[in-house]
C-alpha positions as a printed Julia matrix, in Angstrom:
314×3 Matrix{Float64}:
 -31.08   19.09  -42.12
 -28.99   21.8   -39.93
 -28.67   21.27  -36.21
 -30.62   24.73  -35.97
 -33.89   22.53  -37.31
 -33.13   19.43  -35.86
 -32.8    21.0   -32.23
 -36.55   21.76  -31.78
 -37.76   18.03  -32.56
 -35.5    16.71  -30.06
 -36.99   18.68  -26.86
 -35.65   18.36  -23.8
 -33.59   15.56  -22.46
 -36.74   13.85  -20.12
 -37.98   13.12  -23.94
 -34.54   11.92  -25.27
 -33.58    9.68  -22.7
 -35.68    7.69  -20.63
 -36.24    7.36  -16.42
 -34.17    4.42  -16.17
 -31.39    5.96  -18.18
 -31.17    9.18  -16.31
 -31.12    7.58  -13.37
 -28.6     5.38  -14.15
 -26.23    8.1   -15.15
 -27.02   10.11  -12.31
 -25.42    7.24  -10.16
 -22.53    6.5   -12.49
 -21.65   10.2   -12.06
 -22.1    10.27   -8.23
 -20.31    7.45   -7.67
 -17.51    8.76   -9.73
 -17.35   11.86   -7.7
 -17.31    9.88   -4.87
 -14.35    8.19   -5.91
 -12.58   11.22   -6.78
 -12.94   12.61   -3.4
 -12.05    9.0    -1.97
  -8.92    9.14   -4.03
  -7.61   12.97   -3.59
  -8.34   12.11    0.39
  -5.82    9.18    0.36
  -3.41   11.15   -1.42
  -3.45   14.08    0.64
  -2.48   11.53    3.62
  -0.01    9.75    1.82
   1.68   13.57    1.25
   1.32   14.37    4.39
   3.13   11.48    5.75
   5.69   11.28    3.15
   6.39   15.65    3.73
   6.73   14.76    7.53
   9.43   12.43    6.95
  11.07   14.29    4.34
  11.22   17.65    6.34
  12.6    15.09    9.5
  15.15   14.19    7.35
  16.1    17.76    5.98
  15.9    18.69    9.53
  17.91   15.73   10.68
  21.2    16.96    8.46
  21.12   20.85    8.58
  19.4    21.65   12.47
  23.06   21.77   14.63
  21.69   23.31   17.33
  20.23   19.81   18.85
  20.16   16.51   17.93
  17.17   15.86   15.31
  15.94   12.31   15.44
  16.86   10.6    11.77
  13.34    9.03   10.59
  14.7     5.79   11.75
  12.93    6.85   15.02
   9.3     7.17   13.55
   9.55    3.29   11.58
   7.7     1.1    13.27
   9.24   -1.95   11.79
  12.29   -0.64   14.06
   9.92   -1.47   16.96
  10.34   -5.49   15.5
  13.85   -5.27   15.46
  14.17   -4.24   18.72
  11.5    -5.93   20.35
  13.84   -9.07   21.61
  16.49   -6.79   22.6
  14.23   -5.06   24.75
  12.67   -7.74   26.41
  15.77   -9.7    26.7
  17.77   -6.96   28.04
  15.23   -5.65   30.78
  14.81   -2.21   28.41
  17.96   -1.65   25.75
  17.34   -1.23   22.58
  19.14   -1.93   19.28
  21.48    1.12   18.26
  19.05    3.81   16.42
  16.39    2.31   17.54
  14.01    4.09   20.55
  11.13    3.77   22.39
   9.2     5.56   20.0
   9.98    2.57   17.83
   7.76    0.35   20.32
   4.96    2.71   20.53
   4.39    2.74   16.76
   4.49   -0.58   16.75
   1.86   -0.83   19.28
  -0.09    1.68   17.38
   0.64   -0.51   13.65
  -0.75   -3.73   15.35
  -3.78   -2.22   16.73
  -4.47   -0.23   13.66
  -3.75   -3.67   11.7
  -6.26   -5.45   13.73
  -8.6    -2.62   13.42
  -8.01   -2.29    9.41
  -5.76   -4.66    7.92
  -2.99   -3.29    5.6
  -5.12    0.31    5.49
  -1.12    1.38    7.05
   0.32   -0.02    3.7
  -2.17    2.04    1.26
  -2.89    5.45    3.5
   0.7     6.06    5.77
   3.41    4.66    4.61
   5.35    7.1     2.85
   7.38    4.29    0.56
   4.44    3.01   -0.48
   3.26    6.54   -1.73
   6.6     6.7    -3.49
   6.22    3.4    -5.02
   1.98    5.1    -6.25
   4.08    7.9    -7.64
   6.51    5.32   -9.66
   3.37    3.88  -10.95
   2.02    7.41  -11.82
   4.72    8.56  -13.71
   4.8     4.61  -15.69
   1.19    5.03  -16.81
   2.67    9.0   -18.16
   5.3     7.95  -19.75
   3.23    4.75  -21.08
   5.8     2.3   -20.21
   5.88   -1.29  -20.41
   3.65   -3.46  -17.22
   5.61   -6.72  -16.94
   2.75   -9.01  -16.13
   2.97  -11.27  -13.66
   1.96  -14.78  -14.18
  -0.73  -15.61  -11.31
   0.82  -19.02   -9.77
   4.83  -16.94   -9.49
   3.12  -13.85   -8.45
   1.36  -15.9    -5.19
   4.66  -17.57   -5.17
   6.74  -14.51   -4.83
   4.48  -12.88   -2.69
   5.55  -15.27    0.15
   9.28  -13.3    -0.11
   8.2   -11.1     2.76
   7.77  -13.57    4.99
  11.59  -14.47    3.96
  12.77  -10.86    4.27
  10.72  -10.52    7.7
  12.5   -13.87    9.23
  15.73  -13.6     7.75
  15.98   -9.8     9.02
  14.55  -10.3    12.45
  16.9   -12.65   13.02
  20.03  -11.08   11.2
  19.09   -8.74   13.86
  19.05  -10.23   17.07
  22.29  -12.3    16.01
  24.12   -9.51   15.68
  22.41   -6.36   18.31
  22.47   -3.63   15.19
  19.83   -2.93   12.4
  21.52   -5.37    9.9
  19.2    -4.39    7.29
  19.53   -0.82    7.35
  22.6    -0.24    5.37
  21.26   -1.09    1.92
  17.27   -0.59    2.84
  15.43    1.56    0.52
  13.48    3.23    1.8
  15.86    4.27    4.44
  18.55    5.5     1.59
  15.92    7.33   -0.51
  13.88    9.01    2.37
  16.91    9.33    4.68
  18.24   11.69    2.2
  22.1    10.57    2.62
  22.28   10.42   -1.37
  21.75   13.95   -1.38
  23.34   15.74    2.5
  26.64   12.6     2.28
  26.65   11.39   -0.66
  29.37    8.68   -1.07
  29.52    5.84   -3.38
  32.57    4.22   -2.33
  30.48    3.23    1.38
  27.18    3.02    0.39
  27.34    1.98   -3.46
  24.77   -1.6    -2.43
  22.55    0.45   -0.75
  22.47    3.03   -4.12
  22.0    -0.12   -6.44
  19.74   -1.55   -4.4
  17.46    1.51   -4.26
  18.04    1.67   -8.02
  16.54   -1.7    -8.78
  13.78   -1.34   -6.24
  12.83    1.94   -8.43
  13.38    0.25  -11.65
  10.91   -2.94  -10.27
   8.3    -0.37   -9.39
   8.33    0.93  -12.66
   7.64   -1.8   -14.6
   5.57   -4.07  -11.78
   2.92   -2.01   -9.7
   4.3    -2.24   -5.87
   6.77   -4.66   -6.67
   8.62   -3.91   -3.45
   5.13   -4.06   -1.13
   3.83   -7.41   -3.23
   7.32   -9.57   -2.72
   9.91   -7.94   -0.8
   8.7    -5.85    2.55
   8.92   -7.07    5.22
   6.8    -4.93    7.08
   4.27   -5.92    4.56
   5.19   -9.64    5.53
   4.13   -8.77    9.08
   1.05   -6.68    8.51
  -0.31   -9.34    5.82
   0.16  -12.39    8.89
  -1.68  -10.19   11.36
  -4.43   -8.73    8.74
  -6.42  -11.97    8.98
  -7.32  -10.79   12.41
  -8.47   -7.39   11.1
 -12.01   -6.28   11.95
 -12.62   -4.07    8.78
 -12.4    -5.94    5.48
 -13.97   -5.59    2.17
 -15.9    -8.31    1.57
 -17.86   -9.49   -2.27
 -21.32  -10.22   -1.6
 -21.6   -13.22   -3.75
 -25.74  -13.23   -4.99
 -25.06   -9.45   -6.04
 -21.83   -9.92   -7.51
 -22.19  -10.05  -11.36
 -18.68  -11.35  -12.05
 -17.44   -8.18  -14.33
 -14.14   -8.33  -12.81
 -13.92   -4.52  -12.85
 -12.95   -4.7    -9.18
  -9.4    -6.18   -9.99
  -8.43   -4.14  -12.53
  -7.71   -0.91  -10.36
  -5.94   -3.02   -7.52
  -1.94   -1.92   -6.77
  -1.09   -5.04   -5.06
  -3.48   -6.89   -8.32
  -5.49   -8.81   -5.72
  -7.94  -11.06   -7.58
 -10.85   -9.22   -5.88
 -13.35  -10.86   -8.18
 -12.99  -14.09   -6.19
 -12.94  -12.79   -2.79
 -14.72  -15.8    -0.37
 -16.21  -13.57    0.72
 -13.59  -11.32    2.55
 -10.33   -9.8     0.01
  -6.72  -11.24    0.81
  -4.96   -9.74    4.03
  -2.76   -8.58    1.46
  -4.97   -6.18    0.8
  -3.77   -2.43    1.69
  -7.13   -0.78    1.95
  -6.8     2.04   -0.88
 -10.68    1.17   -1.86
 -10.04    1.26   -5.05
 -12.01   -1.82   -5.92
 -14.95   -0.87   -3.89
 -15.4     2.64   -5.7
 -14.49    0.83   -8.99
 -17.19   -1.72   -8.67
 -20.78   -0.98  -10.87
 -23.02   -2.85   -8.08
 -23.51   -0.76   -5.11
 -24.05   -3.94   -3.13
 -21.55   -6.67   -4.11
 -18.62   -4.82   -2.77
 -17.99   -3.17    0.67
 -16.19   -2.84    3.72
 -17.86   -4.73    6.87
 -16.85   -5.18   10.05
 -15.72   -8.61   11.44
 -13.1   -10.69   11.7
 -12.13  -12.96    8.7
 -10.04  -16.04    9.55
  -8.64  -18.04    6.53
 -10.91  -20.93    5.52
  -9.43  -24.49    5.44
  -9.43  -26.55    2.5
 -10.03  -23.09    0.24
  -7.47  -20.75   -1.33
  -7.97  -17.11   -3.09
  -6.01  -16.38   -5.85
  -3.58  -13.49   -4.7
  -2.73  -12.13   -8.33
  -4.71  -11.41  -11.39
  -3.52  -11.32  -15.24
């Protein structure tokens, strides 16, 4: 029989599909727009931010007329580094640090408290290179090296290392000892491309190299075991007042939450609120099929004693 014949028995779609069908479809598709929207909105900031301190940087090398601040004024893990200095000095600061340092770390720590990592997924423009990196693996369908669960919890605690050993690398010697070979200050800076010179700054080009080559193959390697900044904003994200939270007698244990997760949070077994690791990209909640087992909520979430979420999925 031709579709021409077999067109009028089937009607309209009311008689093809039924209520509960249509319905459900109706929110599958809403919910995906939703997403979409969600999505394109967090990557419009993450542009933004990352333009900003591009065009600083452009401006930085090629505006004689005045001094340009270099974007090491507008980190606010400078505001860390020269935190003791400042106090302990009655107001200096570390060289290329400034007080605009302090104020945006101000601004980080009541954002953290008010949102948890939401600076890690939304502003900070390495991060959005690292999405990018992870964009252009899934293109060019490269290799994921998975991470076993019990090393990646175990490597996630080298931020705390990088955070302590840099802070006070710091303070012993009154200078950003970590900015040399950091890489997100060599690839944003823009030095590889205004001053390029490998004889002075060949670690910092390798180092930046590997970091890139890490990304590649491991989603966010540098955010999930290296940054320090990350180290910081994790420790104080316990405090935070928005978290997504699993509503456990509506969760239906699909797992679909975890498998969209950068940072490959075990969402799944959140008790109830996710890991302060978390960086608030929400794409778990608008990944999750039940409306109501996954959402962000306000109040504080203090680690529970005696209980551990897993911080890294297969």
């Amino acid at each position: 029989m031709g579709i021409e014949q077999r067109l009028p028995q089937v009607g309209n779609l009311r008689e093809v599909f039924p209520k509960e069908e249509r319905m459900a479809a109706k929110a599958r598709l809403g919910k995906e727009l939703k997403h979409n929207r969600t999505r394109w909105l967090r990557r419009l900031t993450q542009a933004g931010f990352g333009l900003f301190i591009i065009i600083t940087s452009i401006l930085h090398y090629t505006v004689t007329s005045q001094h340009m601040a270099s974007i090491d004024a507008y980190c606010p893990f400078g505001g860390f580094e020269t935190l003791w200095r400042w106090v302990s000095s009655g107001g200096l600061y570390v060289q290329m640090t400034h007080a605009s340092n302090l104020v945006l770390v101000v601004g980080l720590i009541a954002g953290v408290i008010l949102a948890g990592g939401a600076f890690c997924g939304w502003i900070c423009p390495f991060g959005a290179f690292q999405d990018l990196l992870s964009w252009i693996h899934k293109k060019l369908h490269l290799p994921e090296v998975k991470v076993p669960v019990r090393l990646d919890h175990i490597l996630t605690y080298g931020r705390y290392v990088s955070l302590v050993v840099i802070i006070a690398a710091t303070i012993a010697s009154v200078k950003l000892w970590f900015a040399g070979w950091d890489p997100y200050r060599t690839i944003f800076g823009l030095g590889w491309i205004f001053e390029f010179n490998l004889a002075e700054n060949w670690l910092a080009y390798v180092v930046a190299l590997v970091v890139v080559a890490g990304v590649l193959l491991i989603p966010r390697a540098w955010c999930r075991y290296v940054c320090p900044l990350g180290g910081a904003i994790s420790l104080l994200g316990n405090l935070s007042l928005l978290r997504i939270r699993r509503v456990e007698g509506e969760c239906r244990g699909c797992a679909v939450c975890n498998r969209p997760c950068p940072v490959k949070i075990d969402v799944a077994h959140a008790d109830p609120a996710v890991s302060a690791n978390c960086i608030g990209c929400l794409e778990c909640v608008e990944a999750c099929p039940h409306k109501a087992a996954l959402g962000v909520t306000l109040g504080p979430a203090l680690p529970k004693f005696g209980s551990r979420q897993k911080e890294g999925v297969a």
